[in-house]
Kinemage of the C-alpha trace (Angstrom):
@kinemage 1
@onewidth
@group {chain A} dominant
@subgroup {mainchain}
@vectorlist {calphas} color= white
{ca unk a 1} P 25.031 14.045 2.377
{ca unk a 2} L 23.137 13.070 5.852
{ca unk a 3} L 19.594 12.712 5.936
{ca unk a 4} L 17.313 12.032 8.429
{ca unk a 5} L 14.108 9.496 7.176
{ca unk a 6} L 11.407 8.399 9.522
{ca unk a 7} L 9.630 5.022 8.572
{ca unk a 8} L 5.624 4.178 8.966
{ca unk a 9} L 3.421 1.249 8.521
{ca unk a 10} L -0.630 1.657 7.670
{ca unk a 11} L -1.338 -2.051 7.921
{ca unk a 12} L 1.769 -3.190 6.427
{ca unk a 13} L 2.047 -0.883 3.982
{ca unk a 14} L 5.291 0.893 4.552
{ca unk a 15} L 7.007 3.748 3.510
{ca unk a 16} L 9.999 5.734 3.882
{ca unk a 17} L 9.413 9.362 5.253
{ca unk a 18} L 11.643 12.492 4.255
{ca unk a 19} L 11.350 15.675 5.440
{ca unk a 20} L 11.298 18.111 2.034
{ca unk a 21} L 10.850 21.303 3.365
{ca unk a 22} L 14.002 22.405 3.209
{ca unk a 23} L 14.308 20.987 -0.727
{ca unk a 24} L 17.114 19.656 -0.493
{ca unk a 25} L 16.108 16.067 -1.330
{ca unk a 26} L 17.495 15.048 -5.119
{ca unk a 27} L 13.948 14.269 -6.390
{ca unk a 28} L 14.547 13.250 -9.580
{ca unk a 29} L 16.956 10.570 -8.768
{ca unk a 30} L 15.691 7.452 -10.054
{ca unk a 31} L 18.131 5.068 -8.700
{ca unk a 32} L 18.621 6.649 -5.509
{ca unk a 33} L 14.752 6.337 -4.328
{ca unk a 34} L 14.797 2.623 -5.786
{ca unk a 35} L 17.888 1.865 -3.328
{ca unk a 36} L 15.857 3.420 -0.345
{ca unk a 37} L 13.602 1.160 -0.758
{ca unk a 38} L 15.116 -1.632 -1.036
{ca unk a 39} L 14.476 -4.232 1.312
{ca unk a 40} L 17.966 -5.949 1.027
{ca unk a 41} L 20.317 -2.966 0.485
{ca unk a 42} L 18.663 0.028 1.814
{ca unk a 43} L 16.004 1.381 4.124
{ca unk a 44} L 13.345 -0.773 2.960
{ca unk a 45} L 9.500 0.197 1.997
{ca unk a 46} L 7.066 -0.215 -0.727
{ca unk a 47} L 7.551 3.534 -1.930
{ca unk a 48} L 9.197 6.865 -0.143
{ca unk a 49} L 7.490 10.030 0.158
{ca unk a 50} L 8.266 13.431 0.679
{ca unk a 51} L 6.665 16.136 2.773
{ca unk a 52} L 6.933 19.747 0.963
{ca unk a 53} L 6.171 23.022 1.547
{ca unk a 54} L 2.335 24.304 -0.334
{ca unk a 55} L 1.437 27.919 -0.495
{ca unk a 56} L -2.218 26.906 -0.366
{ca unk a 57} L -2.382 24.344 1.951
{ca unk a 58} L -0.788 22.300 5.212
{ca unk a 59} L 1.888 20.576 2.739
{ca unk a 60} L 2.834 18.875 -0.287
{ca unk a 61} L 2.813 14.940 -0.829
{ca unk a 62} L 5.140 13.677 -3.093
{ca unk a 63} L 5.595 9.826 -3.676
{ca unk a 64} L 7.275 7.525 -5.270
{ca unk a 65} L 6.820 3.881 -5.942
{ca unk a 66} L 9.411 1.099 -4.426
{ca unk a 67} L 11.081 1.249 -8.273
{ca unk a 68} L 12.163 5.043 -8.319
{ca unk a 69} L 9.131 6.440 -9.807
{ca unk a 70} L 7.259 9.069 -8.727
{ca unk a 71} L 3.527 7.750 -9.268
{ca unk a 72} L -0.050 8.384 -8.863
{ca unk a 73} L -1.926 9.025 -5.240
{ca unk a 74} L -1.009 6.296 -2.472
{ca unk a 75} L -3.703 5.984 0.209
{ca unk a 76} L -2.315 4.613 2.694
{ca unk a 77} L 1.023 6.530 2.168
{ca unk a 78} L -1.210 9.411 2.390
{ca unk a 79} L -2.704 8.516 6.019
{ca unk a 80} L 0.838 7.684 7.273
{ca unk a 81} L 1.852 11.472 5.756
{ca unk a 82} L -0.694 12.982 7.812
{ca unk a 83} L 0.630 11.026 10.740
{ca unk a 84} L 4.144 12.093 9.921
{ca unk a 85} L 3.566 16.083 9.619
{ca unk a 86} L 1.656 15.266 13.043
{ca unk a 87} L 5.285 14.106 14.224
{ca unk a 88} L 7.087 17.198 12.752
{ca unk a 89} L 4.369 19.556 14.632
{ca unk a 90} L 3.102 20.876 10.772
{ca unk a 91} L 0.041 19.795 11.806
{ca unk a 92} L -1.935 19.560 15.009
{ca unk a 93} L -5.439 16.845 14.556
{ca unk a 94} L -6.269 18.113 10.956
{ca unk a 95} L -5.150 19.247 7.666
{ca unk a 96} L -5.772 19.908 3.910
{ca unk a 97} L -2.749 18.857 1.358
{ca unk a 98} L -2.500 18.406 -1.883
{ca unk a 99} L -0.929 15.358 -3.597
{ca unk a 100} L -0.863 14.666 -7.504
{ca unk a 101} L -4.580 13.897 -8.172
{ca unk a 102} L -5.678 17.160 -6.080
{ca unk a 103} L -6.857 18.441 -2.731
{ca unk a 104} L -6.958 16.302 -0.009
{ca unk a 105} L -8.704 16.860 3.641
{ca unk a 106} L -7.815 14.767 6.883
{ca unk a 107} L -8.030 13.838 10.200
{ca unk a 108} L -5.781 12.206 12.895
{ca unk a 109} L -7.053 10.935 16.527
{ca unk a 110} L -5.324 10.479 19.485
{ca unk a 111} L -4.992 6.810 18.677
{ca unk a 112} L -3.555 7.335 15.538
{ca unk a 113} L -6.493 6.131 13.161
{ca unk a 114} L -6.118 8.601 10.186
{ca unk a 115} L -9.416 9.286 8.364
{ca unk a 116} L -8.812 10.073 4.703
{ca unk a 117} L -10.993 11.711 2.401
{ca unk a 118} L -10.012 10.210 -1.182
{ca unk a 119} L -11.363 11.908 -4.455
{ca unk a 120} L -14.776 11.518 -6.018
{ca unk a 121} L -15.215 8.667 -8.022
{ca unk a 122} L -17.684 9.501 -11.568
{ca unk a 123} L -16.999 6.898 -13.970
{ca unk a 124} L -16.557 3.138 -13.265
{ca unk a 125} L -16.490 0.759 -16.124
{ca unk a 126} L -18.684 -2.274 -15.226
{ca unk a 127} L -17.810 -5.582 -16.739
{ca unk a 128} L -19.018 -9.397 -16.561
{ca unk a 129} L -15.907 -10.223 -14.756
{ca unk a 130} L -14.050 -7.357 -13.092
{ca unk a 131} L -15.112 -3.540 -12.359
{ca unk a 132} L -12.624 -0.626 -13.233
{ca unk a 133} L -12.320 2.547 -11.806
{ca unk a 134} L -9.674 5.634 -10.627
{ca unk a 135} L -9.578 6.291 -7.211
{ca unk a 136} L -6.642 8.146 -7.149
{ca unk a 137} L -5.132 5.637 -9.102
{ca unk a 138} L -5.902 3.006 -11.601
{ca unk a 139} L -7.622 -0.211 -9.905
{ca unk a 140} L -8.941 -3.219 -11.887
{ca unk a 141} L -11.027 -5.317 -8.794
{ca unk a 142} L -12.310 -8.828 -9.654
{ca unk a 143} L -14.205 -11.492 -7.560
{ca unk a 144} L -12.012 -14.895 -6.690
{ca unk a 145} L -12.933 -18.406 -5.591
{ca unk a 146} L -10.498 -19.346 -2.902
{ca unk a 147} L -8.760 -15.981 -2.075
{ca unk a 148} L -6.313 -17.200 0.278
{ca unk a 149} L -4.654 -19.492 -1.845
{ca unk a 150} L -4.832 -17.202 -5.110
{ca unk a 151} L -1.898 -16.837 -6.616
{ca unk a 152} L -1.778 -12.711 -6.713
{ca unk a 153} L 1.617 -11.963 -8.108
{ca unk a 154} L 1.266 -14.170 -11.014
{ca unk a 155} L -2.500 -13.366 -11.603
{ca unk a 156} L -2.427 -9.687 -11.182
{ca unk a 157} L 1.123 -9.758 -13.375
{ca unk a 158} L -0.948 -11.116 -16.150
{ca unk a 159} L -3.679 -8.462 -15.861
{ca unk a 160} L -1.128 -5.483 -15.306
{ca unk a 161} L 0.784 -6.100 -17.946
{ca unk a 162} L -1.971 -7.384 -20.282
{ca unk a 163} L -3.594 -6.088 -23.267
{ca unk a 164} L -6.598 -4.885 -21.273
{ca unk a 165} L -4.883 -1.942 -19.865
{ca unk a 166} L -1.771 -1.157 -22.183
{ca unk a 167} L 1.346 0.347 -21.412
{ca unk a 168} L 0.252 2.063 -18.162
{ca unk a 169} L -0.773 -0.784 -16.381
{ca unk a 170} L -3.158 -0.985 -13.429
{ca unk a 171} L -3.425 -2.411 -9.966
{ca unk a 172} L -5.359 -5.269 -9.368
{ca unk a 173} L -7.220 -6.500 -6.115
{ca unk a 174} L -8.552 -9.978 -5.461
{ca unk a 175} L -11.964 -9.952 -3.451
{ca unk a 176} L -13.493 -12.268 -1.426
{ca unk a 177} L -16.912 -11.480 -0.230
{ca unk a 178} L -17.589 -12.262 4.039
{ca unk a 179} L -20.222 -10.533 4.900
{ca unk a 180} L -23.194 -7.788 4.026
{ca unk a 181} L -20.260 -5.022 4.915
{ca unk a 182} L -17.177 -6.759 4.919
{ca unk a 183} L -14.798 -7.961 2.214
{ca unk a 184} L -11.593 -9.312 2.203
{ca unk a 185} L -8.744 -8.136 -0.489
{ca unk a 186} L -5.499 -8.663 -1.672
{ca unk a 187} L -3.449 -6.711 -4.198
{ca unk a 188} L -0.991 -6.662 -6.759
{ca unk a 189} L 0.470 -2.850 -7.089
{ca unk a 190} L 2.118 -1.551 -10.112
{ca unk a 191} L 5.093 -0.038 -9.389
{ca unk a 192} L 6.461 -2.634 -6.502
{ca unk a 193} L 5.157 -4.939 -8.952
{ca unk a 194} L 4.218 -7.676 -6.331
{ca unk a 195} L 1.394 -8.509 -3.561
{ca unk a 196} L 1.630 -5.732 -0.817
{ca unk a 197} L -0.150 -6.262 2.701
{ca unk a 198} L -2.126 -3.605 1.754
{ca unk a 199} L -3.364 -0.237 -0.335
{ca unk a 200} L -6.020 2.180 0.226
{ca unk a 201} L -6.467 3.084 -3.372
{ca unk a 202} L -7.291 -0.433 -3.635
{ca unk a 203} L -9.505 -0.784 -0.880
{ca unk a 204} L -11.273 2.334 -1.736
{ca unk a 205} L -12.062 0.487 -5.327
{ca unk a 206} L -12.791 -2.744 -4.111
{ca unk a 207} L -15.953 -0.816 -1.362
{ca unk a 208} L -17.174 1.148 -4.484
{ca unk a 209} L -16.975 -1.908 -6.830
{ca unk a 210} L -19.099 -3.825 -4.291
{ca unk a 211} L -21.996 -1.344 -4.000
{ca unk a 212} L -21.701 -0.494 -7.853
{ca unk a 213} L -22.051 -4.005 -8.960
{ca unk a 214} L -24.896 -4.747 -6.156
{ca unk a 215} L -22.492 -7.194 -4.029
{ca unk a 216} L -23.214 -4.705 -0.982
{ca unk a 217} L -26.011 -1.825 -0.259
{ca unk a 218} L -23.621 -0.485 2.360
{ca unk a 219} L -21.828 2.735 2.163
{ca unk a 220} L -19.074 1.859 5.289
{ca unk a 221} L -17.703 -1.329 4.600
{ca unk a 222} L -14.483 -3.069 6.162
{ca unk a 223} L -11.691 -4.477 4.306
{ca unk a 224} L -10.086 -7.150 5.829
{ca unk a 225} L -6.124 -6.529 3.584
{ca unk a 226} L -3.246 -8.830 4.141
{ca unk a 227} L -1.957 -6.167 7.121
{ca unk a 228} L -5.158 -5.540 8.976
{ca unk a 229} L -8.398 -3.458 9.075
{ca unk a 230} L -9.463 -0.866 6.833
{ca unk a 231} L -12.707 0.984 6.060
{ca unk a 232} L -14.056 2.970 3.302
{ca unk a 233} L -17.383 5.137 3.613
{ca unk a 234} L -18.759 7.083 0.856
{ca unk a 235} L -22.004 8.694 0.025
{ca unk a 236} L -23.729 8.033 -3.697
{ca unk a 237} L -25.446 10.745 -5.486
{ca unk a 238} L -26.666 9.647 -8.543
{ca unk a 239} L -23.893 7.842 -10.309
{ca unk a 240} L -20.913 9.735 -8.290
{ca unk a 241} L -19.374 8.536 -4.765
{ca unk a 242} L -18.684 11.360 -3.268
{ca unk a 243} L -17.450 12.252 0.784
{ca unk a 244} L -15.028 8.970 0.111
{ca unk a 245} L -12.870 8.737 3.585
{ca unk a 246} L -10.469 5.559 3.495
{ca unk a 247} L -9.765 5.077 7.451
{ca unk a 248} L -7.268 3.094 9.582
{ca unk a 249} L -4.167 3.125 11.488
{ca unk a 250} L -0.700 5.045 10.594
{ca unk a 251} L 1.610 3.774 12.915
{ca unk a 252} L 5.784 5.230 13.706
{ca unk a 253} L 8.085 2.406 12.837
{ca unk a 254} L 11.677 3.929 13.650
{ca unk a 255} L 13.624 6.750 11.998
{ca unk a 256} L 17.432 7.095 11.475
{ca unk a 257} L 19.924 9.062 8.964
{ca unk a 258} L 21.576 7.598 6.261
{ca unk a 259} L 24.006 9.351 3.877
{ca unk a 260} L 22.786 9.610 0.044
C-alpha cells in the first residue's frame, strides 16, 4: 500500500507525519513504525505521528516513539501537529485536540511559531540532586557542571534505566544555568533511547524545575536545546503551574509516499 507522509522539524526534533483520517494506517504495527523511523532504512525521525479524526475536538494526536511504540505526550511533536493540520486546511490559526494525557489548546502564527499549552503540573518531587515531575510525560531534570561536554547518552542511560525509576523509565535533561531567564538543556528521551536536539516535555520540566527549586523567579524562561530556541511560560497558583504554553517554531521539511 501507498502512503503519503509529510516530515517536520521543531528545533531538530523531527517527526514523520501521516494523515489518519481516513484510518487506514496499520497502527498497531510495531515493526513497521520502527522502520519509518529509521534513519538508515526508512523515512527517518525520532517518532511518527498520526492525525485522526475527534468527535469533540479539531483532531486526534497519536504518537509513537522512534522504536514502534506508541508513548506518552510529545511536545514538540505536538506543535509540529498543529502545524501539519494547518497544512491539510483542518485547521485555520487555532485549535483544541486531544492527545493521550488530555485536552490540548493551540495557536499557530503566520511565521510558524506554534504556542502550546501543555497540562498543569501539581506534584513535583524535589530532591538534593535532581527534581521530578510529569509534564505530559515523565522528566527527571538535574543541574551539570560542564554541559557541553556531558556525556548525555551514557549519563541519562544510567538514570533511565536505573533503580530510581523502575521498569518505566524516564527522560532525563541536563541543565546548565545562563542567565536570570535562560537555561540551556540537553536530553536523553526514552523511547529513541539517545540525546535528541530537542523535547518540549523536557523543556517544559526543566522551566518549572528552575522556579520550583528557586534557580529562577521567572515564569517565561528560554531554553537554549541542542536545535534552537524554546520558551516555556506558566503561571503558579499555590503549588500548581497552571496556563503552561511551550512555544517555538514547527517548520515543513519535505513529504513523499512510500509503500508499507
Amino acid at each position: 500500500m501507498l502512503i503519503e507522509f509529510y516530515k517536520y522539524q521543531g528545533t531538530g526534533n523531527d517527526f514523520v507525519m501521516i494523515d489518519n483520517r481516513m484510518d487506514i494506517f496499520p497502527k498497531e504495527d510495531v515493526e513497521l513504525i520502527a522502520h519509518l523511523c529509521d534513519r538508515r532504512f526508512g523515512i527517518g525521525g525520532d517518532g511518527l505521528i498520526l492525525l485522526e479524526n475527534d468527535y469533540d475536538t479539531d483532531f486526534k494526536m497519536v504518537y509513537y516513539n522512534s522504536d514502534g511504540n506508541q508513548s506518552s505526550m510529545c511536545g514538540n511533536g505536538g506543535r509540529c501537529l498543529v502545524a501539519f493540520a494547518k497544512e491539510l486546511n483542518v485547521i485555520i490559526d487555532g485549535c483544541t485536540f486531544i492527545a493521550t494525557d488530555g485536552v490540548h489548546q493551540a495557536t499557530i502564527a503566520n511565521d510558524g511559531i506554534v504556542s502550546l499549552q501543555m497540562i498543569d503540573v501539581t506534584s513535583i518531587k524535589i530532591e538534593s540532586d535532581y527534581t521530578f515531575m510529569n509534564t505530559g510525560s515523565p522528566h527527571h531534570v538535574q543541574l551539570v557542571d560542564d554541559l557541553e561536554h556531558y556525556n548525555i547518552k551514557e549519563n541519562g542511560a544510567a538514570l533511565r534505566y536505573g533503580p530510581l525509576y523502575g521498569k518505566e523509565g524516564s527522560n532525563v535533561n541536563f541543565v546548565k544555568k545562563i542567565n536570570e531567564d535562560t537555561f540551556s538543556l540537553r536530553t536523553y528521551e526514552r523511547g529513541v533511547e539517545d540525546e535528541t536536539l530537542a523535547c518540549g516535555t523536557g523543556a517544559t520540566a526543566v522551566a518549572i524545575a528552575m522556579n520550583a527549586t528557586g534557580q529562577t523567579d521567572a515564569s517565561s524562561i528560554k531554553l537554549n536545546v541542542e536545535g534552537g530556541k524554546l520558551a516555556v511560560s506558566f503561571d503558579k497558583v499555590d503549588n500548581t503551574y497552571t496556563n503552561v504554553f511551550l512555544i517555538g517554531p514547527a517548520e515543513f521539511v519535505f513529504k513523499g509516499e512510500i509503500d508499507i
